[in-house]
C-alpha positions as CSV (number, residue, x, y, z in Angstrom):
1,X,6.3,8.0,-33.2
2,X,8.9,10.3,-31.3
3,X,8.5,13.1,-28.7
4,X,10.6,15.6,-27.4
5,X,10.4,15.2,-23.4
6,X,9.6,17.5,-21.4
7,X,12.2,19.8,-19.5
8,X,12.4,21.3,-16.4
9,X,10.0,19.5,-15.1
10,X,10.5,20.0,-11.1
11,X,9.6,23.6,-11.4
12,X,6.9,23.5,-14.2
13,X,3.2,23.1,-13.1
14,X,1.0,20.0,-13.2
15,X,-2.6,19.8,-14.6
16,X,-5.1,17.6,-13.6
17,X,-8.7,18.1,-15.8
18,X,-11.0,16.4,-13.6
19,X,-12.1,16.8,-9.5
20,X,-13.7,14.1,-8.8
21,X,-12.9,11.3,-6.4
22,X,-9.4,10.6,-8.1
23,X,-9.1,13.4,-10.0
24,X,-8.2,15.5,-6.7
25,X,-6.6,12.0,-5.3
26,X,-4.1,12.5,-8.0
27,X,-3.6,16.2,-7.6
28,X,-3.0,15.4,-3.5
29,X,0.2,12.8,-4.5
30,X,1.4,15.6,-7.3
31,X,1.3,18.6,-5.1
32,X,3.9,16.3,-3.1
33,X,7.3,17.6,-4.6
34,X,7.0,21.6,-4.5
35,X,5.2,22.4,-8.1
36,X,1.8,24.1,-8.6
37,X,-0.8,21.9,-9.1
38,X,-4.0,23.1,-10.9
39,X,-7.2,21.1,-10.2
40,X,-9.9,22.2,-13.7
41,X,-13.2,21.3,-13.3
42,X,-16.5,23.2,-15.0
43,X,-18.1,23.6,-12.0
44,X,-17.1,25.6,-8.8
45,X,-18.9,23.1,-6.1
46,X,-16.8,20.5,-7.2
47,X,-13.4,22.6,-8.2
48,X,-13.4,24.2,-4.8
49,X,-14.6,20.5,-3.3
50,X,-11.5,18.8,-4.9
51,X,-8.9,21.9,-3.8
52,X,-10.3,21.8,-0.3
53,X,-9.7,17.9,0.1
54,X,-5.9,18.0,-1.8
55,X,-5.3,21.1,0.4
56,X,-6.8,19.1,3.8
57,X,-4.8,15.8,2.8
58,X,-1.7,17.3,2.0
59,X,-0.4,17.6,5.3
60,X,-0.9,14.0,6.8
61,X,0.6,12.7,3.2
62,X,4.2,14.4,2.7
63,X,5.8,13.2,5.8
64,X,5.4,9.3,4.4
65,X,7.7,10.8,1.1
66,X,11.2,11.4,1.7
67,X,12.2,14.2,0.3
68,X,8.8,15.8,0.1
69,X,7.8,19.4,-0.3
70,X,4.4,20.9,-0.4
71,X,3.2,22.4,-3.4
72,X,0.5,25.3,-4.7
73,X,-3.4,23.1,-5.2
74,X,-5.2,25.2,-7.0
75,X,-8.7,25.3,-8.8
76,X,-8.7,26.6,-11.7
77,X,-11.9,27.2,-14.2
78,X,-10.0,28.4,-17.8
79,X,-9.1,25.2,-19.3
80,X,-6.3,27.4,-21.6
81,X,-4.9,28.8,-17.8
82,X,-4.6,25.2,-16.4
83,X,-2.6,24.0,-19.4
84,X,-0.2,26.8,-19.6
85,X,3.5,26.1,-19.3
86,X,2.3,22.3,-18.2
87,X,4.3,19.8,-18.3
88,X,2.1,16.8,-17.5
89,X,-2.0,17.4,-18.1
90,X,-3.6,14.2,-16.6
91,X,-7.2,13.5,-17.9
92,X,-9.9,12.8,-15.1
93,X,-13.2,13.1,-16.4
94,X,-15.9,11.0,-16.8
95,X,-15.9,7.8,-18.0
96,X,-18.1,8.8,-21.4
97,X,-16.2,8.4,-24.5
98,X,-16.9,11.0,-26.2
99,X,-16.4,13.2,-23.7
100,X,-12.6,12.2,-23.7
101,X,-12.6,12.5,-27.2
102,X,-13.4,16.1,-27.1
103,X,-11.5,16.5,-24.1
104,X,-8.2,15.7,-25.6
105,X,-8.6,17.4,-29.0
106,X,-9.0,20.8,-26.3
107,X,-6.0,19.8,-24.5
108,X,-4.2,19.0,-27.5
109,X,-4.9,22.3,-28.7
110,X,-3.9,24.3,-25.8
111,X,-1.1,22.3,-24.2
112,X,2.6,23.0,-24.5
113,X,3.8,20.5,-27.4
114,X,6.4,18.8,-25.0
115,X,3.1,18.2,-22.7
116,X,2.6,14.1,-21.8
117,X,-1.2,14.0,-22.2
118,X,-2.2,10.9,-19.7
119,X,-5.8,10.0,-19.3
120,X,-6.5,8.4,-16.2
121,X,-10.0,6.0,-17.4
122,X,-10.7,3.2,-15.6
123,X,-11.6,1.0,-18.5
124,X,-11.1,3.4,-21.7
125,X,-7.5,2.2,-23.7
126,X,-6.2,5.8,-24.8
127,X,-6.2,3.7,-28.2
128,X,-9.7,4.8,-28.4
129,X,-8.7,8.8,-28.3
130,X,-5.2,8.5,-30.4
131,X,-6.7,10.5,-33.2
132,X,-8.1,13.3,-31.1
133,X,-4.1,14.7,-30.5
134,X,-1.8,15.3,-33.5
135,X,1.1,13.4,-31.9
136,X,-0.3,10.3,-30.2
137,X,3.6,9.4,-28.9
138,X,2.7,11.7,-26.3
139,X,-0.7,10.1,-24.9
140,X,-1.3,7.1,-22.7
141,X,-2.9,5.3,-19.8
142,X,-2.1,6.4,-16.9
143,X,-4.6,4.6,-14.2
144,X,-4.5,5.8,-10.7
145,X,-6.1,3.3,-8.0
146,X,-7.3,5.2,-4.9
147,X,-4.4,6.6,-3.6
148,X,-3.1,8.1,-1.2
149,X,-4.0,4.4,0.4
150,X,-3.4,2.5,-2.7
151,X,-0.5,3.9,-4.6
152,X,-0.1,1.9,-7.6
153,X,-0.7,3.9,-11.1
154,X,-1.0,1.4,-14.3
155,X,1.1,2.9,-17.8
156,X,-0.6,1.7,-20.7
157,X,0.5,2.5,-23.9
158,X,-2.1,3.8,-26.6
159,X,-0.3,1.8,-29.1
160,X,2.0,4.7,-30.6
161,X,3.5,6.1,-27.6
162,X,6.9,6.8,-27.3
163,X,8.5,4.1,-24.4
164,X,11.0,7.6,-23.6
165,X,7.5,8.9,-22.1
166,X,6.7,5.6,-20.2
167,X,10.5,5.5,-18.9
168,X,10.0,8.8,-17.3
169,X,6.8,8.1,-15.6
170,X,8.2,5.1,-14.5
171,X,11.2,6.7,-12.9
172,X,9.4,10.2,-11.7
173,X,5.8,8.6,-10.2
174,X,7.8,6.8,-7.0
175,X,9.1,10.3,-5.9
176,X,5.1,11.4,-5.3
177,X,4.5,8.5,-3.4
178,X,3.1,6.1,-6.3
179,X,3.7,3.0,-7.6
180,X,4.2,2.5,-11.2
181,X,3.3,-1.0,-13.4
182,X,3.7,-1.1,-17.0
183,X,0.6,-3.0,-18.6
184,X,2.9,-5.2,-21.2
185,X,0.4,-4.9,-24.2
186,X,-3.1,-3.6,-24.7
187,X,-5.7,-4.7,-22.5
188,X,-9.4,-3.3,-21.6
189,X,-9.3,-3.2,-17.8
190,X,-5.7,-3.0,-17.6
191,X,-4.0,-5.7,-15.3
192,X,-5.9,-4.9,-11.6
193,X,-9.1,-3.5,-13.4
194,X,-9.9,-6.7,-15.1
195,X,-9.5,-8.7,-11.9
196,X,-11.4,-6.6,-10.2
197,X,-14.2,-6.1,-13.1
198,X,-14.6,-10.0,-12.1
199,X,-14.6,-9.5,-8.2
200,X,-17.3,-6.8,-8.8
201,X,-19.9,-8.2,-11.2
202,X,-19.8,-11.7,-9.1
203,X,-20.4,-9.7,-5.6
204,X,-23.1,-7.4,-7.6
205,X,-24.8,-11.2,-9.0
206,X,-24.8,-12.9,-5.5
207,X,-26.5,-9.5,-4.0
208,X,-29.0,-8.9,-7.1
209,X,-29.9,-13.1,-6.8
210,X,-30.5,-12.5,-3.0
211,X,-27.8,-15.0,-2.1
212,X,-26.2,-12.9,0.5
213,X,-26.0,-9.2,1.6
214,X,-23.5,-6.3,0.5
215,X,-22.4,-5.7,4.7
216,X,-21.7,-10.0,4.4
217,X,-20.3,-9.9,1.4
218,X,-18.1,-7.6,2.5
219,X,-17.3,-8.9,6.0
220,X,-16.8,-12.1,4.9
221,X,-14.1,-10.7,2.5
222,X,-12.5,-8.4,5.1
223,X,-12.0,-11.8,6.7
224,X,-10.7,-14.0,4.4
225,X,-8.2,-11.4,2.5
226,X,-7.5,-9.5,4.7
227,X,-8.4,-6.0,4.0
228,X,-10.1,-3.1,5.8
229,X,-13.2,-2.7,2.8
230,X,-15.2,-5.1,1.0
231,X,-16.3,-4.7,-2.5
232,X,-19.3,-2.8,-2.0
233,X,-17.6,-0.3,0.7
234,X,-15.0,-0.1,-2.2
235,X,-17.6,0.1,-5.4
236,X,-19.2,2.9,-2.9
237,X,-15.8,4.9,-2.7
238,X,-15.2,5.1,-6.4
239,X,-19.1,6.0,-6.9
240,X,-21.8,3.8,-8.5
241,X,-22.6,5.6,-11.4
242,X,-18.7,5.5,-12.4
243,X,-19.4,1.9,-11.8
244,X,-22.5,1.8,-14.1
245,X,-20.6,3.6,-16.7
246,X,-17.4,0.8,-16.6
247,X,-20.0,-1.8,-16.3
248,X,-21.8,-0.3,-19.9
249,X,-18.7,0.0,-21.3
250,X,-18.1,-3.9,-20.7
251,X,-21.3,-5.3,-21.9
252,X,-20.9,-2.9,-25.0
253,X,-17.6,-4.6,-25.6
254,X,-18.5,-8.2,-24.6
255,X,-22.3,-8.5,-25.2
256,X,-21.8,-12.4,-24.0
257,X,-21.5,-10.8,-20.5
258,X,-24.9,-11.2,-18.4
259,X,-26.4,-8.0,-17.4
260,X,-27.4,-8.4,-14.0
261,X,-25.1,-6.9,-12.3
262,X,-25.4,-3.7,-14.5
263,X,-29.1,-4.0,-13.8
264,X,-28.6,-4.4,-10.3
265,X,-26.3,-1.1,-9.4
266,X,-28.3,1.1,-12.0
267,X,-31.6,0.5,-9.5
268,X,-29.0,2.4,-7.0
269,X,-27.7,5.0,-9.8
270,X,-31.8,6.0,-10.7
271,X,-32.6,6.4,-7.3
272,X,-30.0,8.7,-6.5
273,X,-27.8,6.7,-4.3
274,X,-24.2,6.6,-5.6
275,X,-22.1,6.1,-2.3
276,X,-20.4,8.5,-0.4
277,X,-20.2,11.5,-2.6
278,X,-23.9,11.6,-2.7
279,X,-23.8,10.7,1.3
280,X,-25.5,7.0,0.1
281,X,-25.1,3.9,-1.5
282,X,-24.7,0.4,-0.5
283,X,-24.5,1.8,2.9
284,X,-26.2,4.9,4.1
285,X,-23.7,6.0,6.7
286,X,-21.5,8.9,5.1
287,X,-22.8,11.9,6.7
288,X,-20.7,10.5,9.3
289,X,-17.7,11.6,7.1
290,X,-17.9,14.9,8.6
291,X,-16.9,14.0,11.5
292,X,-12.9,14.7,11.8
293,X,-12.3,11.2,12.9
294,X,-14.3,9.1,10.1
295,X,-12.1,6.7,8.7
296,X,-14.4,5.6,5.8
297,X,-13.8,1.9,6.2
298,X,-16.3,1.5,9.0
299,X,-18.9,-1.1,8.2
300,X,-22.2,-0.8,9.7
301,X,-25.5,-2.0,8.1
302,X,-26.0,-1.7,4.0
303,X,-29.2,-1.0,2.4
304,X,-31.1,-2.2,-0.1
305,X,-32.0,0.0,-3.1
């Protein structure tokens, strides 16, 4: 299908729907080149929580961008106000189908027609929503990592995207400080997710079997590759009931996969513990975050569920 792109971009607002841990990641990098930014989340705690991190961020991030200029972050709780006069409206929620389903038949609604309509799930194909808009040449995968520390963004198509949308993302998402890989055809996971979806339920396995620890686990892989997190500092980032729900979502699909690594996190997820946004997980020390000079990579001692 065709689409009329979008004009005018560099002076037309953004709209994230979503505050999460990427969804206000993603407004930080898109506040970067002077537009306003809205942040839409139902609830105030975590709307003014996502503002007050893009807003707290912003600072340390646009000198890295040549060319950079501070936009307007702002929260915003009228779904209709955060869509007005958008020209991209990025889809952040969480990682329940249905939920996206509804999601983008509201946005489709209440967008401007030349609006792109990405959806940013970490294991969803926007395949799976192309009948909740009227013009699926507009909709795609648009899969943010963690930035701003890991900047590249996956473009998937949904299957009847127009490639003039993916062209301009491609060419427009360096200038905010991101990374941009085309994922060549279909594919649940995308290209880094599916690696990783590997990396994570073997880690998960050798922890729920009693093989090794999440803190050795993850020192050992600090060492060998490299990096400043393991698996489990990074599984606690993203948030372990976001990792229950991609886990569900791959046994649903592939019912050959054994479940205990699902089964493993999930004793985590029902007792509350869901890493650093709910100030535990694997590792117990995020209250520490307050402090102005946390770096979140530190790795003392992980707990057990």
């Amino acid at each position: 299908m065709t689409f009329k792109l979008p004009e005018n971009i560099a002076t037309r607002a953004i709209a994230i729907l979503g505050a999460g841990t990427l969804g206000r990641r993603i407004a930080l990098m898109l506040a970067t080149r002077g537009a306003e930014v809205r942040l839409y989340a139902r609830t105030a705690a975590t709307r003014d929580a996502g503002v007050a991190f893009a807003k707290e961020q912003l600072p340390a991030v646009l000198p890295t961008l040549p060319g950079s200029k501070a936009g307007t972050i702002v929260g915003v709780d009228d779904m209709a106000a955060a869509l007005k006069n958008a020209w991209l409206v990025v889809e952040s929620v969480p990682e329940n189908l249905e939920l996206k389903k509804d999601t983008f038949k509201r946005v489709d609604a209440l967008s401007e027609s030349d609006a792109i309509l990405p959806s940013n799930s970490s294991s969803y194909s926007s395949s799976d929503f192309a009948d909740s808009v009227k013009n699926p040449a507009r909709l795609l995968n648009t899969h943010f990592l963690m930035p701003p520390g890991i900047t590249p963004v996956e473009l998937m198509s949904c299957g009847q995207t127009d490639p003039a949308v993916i062209q301009l993302l491609v060419d427009v998402l360096p200038g905010y400080g991101l990374t941009p890989y085309v994922v060549q055809r279909e594919s649940m996971g995308f290209i880094f997710n599916r690696i990783w979806a590997a990396i994570k339920r073997e880690s998960l396995t050798v922890v729920a079997e009693g093989v090794s620890t999440p803190t050795d686990v993850d020192e050992m892989w600090k060492l060998n590759m490299g990096s400043k997190s393991g698996p489990f500092r990074l599984m606690d980032a993203v948030g372990l009931d976001i990792v229950l729900e991609i886990e569900n979502h791959y046994l649903n699909s592939f019912p050959n996969l054994p479940t205990t690594a699902r089964d493993f996190v999930k004793r985590y997820v029902d007792a509350g513990k869901i890493g650093r946004k709910s100030g535990e997980g694997f590792y117990n020390d995020y209250l520490a975050k307050r402090h102005p000079n946390f770096d979140g990579v530190s790795e003392p001692k992980a707990r057990a569920a």
